[in-house]
C-alpha positions as CSV (number, residue, x, y, z in Angstrom):
1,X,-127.1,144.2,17.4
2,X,-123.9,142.5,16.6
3,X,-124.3,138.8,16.1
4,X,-126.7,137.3,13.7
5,X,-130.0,136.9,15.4
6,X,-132.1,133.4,13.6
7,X,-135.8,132.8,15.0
8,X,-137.7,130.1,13.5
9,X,-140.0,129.7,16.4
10,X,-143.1,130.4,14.2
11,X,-144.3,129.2,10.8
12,X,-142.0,131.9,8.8
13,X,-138.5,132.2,10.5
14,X,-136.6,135.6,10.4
15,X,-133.0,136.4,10.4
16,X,-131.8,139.7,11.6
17,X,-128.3,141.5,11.8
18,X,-127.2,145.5,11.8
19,X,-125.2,144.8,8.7
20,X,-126.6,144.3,5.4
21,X,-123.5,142.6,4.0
22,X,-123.6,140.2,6.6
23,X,-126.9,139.2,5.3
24,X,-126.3,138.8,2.1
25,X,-122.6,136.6,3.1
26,X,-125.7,134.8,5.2
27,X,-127.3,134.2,2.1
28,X,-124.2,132.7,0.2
29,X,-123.5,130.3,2.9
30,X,-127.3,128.8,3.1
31,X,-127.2,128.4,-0.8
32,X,-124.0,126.8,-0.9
33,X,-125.5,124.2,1.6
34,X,-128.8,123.8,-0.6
35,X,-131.2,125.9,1.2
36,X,-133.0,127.9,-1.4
37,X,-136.5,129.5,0.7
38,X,-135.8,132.7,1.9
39,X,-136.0,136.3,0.9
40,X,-133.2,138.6,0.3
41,X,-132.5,141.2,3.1
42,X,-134.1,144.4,3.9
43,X,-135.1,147.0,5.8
44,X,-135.6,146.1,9.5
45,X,-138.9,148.4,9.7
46,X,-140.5,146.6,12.8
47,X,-137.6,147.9,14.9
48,X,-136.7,150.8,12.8
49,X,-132.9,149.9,12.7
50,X,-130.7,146.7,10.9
51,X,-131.9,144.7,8.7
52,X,-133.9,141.2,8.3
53,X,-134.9,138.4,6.0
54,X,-137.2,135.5,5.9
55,X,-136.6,132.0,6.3
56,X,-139.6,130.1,4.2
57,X,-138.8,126.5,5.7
58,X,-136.6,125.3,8.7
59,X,-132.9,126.0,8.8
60,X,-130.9,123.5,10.4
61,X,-129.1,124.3,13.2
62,X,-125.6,123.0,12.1
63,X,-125.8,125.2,9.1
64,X,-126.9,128.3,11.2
65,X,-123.8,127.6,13.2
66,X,-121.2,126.9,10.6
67,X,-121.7,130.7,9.3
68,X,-118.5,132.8,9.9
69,X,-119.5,136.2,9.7
């Protein structure tokens, strides 16, 4: 799992990548653009690898896409 992986097809949207860092430069970027519901990164344990977070409202997609990792 290389590129940043964003599904907000359900009520709670997720956000998963192999790197924690990149996470957390994920999380930089979304508060910089005013987007302050989401949890900070853990432990993927549902696939036993990476890491995730939660998304607590709708991202939109030209901020999802403006990320550099």
């Amino acid at each position: 799992m290389s590129a940043l992986e964003v599904d907000q097809s359900g009520e709670i949207g997720h956000v998963h990548h192999s790197q924690r860092q990149i996470l957390l430069n994920f999380v930089k970027h979304i508060k910089s653009n005013g987007f302050l519901r989401y949890s900070y990164p853990m432990p993927d344990q549902e696939r036993g690898e990476g890491w995730m977070m939660f998304l607590y409202e709708r991202l939109s997609v030209d901020i999802i896409n403006s990320f550099e990792a």
